[in-house]
NUFINU-127675 format. One record per residue (C-alpha): residue in one letter; x, y, z. Coordinates in steps of 0.2 Angstrom, whole numbers. Each point is the difference from the previous one (the first is absolute). Layout:
<sedren=a&x=X&y=Y&z=Z>
...
//
This chain:
<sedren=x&x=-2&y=12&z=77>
<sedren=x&x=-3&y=15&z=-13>
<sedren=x&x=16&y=10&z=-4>
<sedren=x&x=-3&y=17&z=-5>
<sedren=x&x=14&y=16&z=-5>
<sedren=x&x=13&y=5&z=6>
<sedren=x&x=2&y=-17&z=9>
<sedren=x&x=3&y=-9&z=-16>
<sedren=x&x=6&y=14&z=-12>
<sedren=x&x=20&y=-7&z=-1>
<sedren=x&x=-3&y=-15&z=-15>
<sedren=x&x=16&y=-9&z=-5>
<sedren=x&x=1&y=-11&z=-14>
<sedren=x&x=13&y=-13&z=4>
<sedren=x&x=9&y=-5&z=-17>
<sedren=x&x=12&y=-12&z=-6>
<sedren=x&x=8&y=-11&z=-15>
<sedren=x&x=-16&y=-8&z=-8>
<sedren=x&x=-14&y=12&z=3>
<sedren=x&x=-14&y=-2&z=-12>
<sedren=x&x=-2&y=19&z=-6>
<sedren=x&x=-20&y=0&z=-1>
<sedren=x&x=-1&y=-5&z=18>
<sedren=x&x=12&y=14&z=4>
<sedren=x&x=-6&y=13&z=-14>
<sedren=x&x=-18&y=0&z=6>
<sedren=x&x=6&y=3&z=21>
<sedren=x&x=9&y=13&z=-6>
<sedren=x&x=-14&y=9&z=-9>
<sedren=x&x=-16&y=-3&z=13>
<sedren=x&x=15&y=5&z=15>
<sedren=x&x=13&y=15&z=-8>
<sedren=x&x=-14&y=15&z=-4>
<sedren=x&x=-19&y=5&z=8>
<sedren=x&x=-13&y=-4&z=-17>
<sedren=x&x=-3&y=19&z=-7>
<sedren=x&x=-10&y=13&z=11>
<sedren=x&x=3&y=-11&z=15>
<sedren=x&x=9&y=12&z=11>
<sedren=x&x=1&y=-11&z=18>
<sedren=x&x=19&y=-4&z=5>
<sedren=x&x=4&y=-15&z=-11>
<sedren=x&x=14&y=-16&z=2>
<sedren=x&x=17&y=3&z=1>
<sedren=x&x=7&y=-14&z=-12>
<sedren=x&x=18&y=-6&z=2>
<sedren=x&x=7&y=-12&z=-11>
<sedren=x&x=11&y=-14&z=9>
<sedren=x&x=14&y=-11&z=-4>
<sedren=x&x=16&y=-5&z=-4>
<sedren=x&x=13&y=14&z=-9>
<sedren=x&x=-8&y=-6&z=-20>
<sedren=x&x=-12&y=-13&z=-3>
<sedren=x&x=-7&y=-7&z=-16>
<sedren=x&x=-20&y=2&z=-2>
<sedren=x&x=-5&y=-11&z=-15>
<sedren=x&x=13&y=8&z=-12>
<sedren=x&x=2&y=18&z=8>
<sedren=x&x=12&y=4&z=12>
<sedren=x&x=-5&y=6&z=15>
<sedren=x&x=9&y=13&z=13>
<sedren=x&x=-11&y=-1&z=18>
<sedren=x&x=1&y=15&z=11>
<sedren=x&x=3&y=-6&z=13>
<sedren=x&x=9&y=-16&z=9>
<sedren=x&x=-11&y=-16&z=5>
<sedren=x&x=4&y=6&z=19>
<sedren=x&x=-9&y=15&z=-4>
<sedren=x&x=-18&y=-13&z=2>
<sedren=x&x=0&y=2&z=17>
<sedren=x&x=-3&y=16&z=-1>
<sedren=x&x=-15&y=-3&z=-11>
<sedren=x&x=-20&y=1&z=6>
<sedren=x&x=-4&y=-11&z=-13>
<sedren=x&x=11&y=-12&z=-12>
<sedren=x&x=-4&y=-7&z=-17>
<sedren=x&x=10&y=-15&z=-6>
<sedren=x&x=-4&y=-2&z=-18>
<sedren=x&x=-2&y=-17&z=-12>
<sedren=x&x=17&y=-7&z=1>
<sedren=x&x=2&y=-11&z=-16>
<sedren=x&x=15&y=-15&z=8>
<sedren=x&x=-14&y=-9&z=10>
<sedren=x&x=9&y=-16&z=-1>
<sedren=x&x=14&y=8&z=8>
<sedren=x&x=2&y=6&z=19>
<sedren=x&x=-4&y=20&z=0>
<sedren=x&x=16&y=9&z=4>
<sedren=x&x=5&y=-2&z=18>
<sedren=x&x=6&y=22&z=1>
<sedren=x&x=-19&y=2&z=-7>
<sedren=x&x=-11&y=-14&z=13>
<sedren=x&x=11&y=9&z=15>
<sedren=x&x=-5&y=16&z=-7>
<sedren=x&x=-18&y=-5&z=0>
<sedren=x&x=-2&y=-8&z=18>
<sedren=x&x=10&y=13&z=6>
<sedren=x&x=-10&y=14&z=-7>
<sedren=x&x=-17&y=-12&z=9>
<sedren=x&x=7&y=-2&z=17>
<sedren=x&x=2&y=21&z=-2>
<sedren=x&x=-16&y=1&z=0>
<sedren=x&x=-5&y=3&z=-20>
<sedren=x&x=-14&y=-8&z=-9>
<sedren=x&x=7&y=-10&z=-13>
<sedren=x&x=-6&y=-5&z=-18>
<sedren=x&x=2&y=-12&z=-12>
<sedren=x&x=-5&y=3&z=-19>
<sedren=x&x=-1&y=-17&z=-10>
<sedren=x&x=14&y=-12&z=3>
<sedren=x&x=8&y=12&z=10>
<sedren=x&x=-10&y=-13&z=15>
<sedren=x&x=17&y=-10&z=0>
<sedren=x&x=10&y=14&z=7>
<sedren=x&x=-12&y=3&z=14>
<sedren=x&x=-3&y=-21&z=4>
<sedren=x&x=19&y=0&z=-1>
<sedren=x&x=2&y=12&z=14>
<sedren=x&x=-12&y=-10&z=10>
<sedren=x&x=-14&y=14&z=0>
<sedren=x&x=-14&y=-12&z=-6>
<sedren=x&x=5&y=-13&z=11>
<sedren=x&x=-19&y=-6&z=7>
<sedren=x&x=-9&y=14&z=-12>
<sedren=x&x=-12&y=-2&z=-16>
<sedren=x&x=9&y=7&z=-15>
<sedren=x&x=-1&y=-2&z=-19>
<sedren=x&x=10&y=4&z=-15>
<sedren=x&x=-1&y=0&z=-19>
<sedren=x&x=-13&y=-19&z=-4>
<sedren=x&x=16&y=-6&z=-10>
<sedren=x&x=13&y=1&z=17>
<sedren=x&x=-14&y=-4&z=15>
<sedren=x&x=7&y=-20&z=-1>
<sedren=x&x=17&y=6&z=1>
<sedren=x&x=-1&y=10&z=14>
<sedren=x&x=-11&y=-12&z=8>
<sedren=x&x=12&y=-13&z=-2>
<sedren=x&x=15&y=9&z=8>
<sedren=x&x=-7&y=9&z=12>
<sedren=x&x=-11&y=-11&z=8>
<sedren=x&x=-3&y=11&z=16>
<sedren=x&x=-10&y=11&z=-10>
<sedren=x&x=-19&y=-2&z=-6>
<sedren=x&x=0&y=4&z=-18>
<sedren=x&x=-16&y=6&z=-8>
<sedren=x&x=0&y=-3&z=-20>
<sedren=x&x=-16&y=6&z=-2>
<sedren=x&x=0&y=20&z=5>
<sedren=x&x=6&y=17&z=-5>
<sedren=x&x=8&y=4&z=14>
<sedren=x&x=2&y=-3&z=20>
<sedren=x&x=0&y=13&z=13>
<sedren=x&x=9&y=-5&z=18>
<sedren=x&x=-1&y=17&z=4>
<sedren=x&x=20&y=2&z=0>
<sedren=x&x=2&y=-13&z=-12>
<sedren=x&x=-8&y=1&z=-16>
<sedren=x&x=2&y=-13&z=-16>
<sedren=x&x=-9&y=3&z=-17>
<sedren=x&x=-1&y=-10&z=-16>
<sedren=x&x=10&y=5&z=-15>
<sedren=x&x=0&y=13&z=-13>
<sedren=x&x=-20&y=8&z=1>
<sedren=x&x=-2&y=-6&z=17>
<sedren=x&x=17&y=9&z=5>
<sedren=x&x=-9&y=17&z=-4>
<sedren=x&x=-14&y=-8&z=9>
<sedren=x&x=8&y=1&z=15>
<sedren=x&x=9&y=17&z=-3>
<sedren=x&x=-16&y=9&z=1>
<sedren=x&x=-6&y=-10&z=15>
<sedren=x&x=14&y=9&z=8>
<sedren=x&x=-6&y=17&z=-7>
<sedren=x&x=-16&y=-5&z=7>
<sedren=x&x=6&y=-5&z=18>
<sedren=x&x=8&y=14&z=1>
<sedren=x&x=-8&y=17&z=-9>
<sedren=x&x=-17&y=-9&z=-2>
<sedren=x&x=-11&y=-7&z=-14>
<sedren=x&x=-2&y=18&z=-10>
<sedren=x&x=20&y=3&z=0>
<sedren=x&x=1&y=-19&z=-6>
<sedren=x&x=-11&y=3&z=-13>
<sedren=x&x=7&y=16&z=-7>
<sedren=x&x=18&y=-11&z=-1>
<sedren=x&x=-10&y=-13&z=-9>
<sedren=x&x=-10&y=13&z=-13>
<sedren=x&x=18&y=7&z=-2>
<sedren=x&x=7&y=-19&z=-5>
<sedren=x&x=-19&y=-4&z=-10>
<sedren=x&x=-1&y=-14&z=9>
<sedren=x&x=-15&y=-8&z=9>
<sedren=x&x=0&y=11&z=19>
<sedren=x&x=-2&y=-18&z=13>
<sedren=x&x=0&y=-17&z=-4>
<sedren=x&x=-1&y=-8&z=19>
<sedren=x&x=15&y=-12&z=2>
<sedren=x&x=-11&y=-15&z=3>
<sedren=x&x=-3&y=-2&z=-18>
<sedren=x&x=6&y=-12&z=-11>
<sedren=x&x=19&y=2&z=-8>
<sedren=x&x=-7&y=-9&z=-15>
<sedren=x&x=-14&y=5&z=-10>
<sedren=x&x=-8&y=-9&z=-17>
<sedren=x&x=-5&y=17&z=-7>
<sedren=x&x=9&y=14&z=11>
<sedren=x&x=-13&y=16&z=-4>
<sedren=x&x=-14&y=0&z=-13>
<sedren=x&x=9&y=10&z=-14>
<sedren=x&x=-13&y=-2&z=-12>
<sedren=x&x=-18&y=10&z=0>
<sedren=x&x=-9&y=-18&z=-6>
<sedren=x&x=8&y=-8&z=18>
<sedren=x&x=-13&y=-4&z=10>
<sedren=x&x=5&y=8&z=14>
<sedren=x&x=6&y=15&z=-8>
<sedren=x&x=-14&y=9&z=2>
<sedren=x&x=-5&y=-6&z=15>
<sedren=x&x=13&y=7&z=12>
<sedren=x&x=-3&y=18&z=-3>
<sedren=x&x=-21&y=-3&z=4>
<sedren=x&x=5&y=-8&z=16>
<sedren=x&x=12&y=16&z=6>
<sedren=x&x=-16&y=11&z=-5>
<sedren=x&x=-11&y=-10&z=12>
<sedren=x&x=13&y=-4&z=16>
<sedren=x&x=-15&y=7&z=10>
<sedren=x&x=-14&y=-14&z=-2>
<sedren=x&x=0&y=-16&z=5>
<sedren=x&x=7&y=-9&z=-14>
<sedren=x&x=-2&y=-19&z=1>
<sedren=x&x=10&y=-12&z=-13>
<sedren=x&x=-18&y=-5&z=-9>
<sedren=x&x=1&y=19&z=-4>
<sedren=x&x=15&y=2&z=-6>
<sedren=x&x=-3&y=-17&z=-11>
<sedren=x&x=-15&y=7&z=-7>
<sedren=x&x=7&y=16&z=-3>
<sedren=x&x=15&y=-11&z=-10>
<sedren=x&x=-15&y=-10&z=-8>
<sedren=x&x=8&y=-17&z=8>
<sedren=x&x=-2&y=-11&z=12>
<sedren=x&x=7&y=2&z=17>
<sedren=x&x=11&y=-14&z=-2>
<sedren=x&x=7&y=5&z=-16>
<sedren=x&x=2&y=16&z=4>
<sedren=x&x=11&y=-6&z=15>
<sedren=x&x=9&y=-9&z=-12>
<sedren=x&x=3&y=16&z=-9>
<sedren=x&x=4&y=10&z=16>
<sedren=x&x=13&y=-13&z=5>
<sedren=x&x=8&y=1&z=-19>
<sedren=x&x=1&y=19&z=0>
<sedren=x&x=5&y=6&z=19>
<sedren=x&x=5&y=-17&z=9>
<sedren=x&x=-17&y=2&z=12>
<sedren=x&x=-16&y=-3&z=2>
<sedren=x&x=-11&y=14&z=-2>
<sedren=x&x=-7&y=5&z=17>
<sedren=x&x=18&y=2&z=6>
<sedren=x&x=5&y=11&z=-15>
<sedren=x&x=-17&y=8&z=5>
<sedren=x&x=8&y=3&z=18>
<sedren=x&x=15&y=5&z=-5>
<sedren=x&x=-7&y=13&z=-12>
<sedren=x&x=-11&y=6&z=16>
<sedren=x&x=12&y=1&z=10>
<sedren=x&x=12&y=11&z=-11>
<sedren=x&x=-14&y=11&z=-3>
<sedren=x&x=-4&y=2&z=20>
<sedren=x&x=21&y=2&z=2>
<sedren=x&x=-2&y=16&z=-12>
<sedren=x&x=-17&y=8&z=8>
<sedren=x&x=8&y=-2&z=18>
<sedren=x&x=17&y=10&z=-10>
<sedren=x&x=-12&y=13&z=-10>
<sedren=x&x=-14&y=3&z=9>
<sedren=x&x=-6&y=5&z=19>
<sedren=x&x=-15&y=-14&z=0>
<sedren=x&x=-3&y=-9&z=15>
<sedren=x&x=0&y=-17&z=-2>
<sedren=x&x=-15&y=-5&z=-2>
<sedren=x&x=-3&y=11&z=-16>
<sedren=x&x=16&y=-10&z=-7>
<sedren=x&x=-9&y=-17&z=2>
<sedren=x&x=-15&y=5&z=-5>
<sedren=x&x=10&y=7&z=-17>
<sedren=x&x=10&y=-15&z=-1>
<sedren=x&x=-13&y=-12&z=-1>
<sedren=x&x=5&y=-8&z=19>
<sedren=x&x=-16&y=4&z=7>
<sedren=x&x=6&y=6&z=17>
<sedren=x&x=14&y=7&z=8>
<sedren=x&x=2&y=-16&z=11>
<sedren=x&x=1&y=-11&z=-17>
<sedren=x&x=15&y=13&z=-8>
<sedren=x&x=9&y=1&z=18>
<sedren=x&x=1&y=-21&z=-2>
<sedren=x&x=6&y=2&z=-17>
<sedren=x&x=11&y=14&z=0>
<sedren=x&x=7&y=-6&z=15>
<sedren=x&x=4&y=-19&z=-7>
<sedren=x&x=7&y=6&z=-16>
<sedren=x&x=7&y=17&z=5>
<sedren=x&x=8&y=-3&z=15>
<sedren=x&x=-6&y=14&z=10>
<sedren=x&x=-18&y=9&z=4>
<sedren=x&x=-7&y=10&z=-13>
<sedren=x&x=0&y=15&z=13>
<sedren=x&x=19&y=-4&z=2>
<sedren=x&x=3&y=-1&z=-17>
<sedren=x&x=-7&y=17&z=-2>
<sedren=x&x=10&y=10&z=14>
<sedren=x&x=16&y=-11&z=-8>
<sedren=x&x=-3&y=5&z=-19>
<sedren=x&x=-11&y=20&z=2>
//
């Protein structure tokens, strides 16, 4: 199901003792204020939680009470650093209270406990930061953990990854909500990288190609140029100067996929923009995003989106 404004514009943040202050920090930011020149009604953001709690080494006064969640469209449980404890009880009532409501609820990091405490994983795939998967595995066995993604989306339970990945799944949000050019103006706003899809891998040997002798580094921005022809991974290996094998190896290093589905997912975001921007018919987007036809990028764009790409316009224009 695709959320969009105002149905989801009430975002809580549901805080306690032991919040780890990135997690928390970076909702806050991508949630409290529209990026610069974006003028469509933006989230309003209420901080939840007991009368004081300690973030890291700050003190924190919420706004609100945690009863106040159930009043939320969408709440954001961030990392909570005591995983070897139980999550507070006020806080997992809190939670499965604001759920049965009606809200979409979200886990940053290790913040997943709270949200397997309160029984909302029960019988759902979820992950959490690589180094806590086992552990929540191992007490929560109802739930199908996945150690090897970003982030999952259950549609009104969503998990991500920790610290990047967290962000990750922020602007996922944006993007379920506003759209992919909104999403993107958030991200230009943070200088972070606009979509990484949550099926990627949590760990990466070399996360992004820093350097301009990477052999990749280059190579990126030459495949965004050409999203319109039928690229083919013994082009992008010639391109590389390597062999398709080794530069799968390379992909797998830098992105944590392989390079067709990187391909895709860079298609796909491309069409998501066009259908936002644009008032050309559907075959004139496949064609400019290298799907060939429009019955290729309906497939596509509905697997991975969700919706149709004509849905996806009315939704997002």
């Amino acid at each position: 199901m695709t959320h969009t404004l105002p149905d989801m514009d009430a975002v809580a943040l549901a805080v306690t003792d032991g919040m780890l202050h990135f997690e928390l920090s970076l909702a806050y930011e991508v949630f409290a204020a529209a990026p610069a020149g974006v003028t469509i009604p933006w989230y309003d953001l209420t901080v939840c939680g007991p009368v004081a709690v300690r973030v890291g080494r700050f003190r924190l006064e919420p706004d609100r009470g945690l009863d106040r969640l159930q009043h939320a469209d969408t709440v954001i449980v961030p990392g909570w650093a005591e995983v070897d404890e139980n999550p507070p009880a006020d806080l997992v009532d809190a939670v499965r209270a604001a759920h049965e409501a009606g809200a979409r609820v979200v886990s940053l990091c290790t913040g997943a406990f709270v949200l397997a405490a309160a029984g909302l994983l029960d019988g759902k795939r979820a992950t959490t930061h690589w180094a806590h998967t086992e552990a929540l595995a191992a007490r929560y066995p109802r739930v199908e953990v996945d150690p090897d993604v970003l982030y999952v989306d259950n549609g009104s339970v969503l998990t991500s990854a920790g610290k990047a990945a967290a962000l990750d799944l922020c602007l996922h949000l944006v993007r379920l909500d506003h759209g992919s050019s909104i999403a993107n103006a958030v991200a230009r706003r943070l200088v972070v990288a606009p979509h990484r899809a949550g099926g990627q891998a949590q760990f990466v040997t070399t996360p992004v190609p820093d350097q301009d002798d990477h052999p990749l580094a280059t190579l990126f921005p030459w495949i965004i140029e050409r999203l319109e022809q039928p690229l083919t991974v013994e082009d992008l290996a010639r391109q590389a100067r390597m062999s398709s094998r080794h530069l799968g190896r390379h992909f797998k290093a830098v992105t944590g996929t392989t390079p067709l589905q990187w391909l895709l997912t860079q298609r796909i975001r491309h069409a998501q923009e066009l259908l936002e921007k644009t008032d050309d018919s559907v075959d004139t987007i496949a064609a400019a995003t290298g799907m060939g036809t429009a019955t290729t990028l309906r497939r596509h764009f509905n697997r991975t989106v969700g919706v149709p790409p004509g849905t996806y316009r009315r939704t997002f224009r």
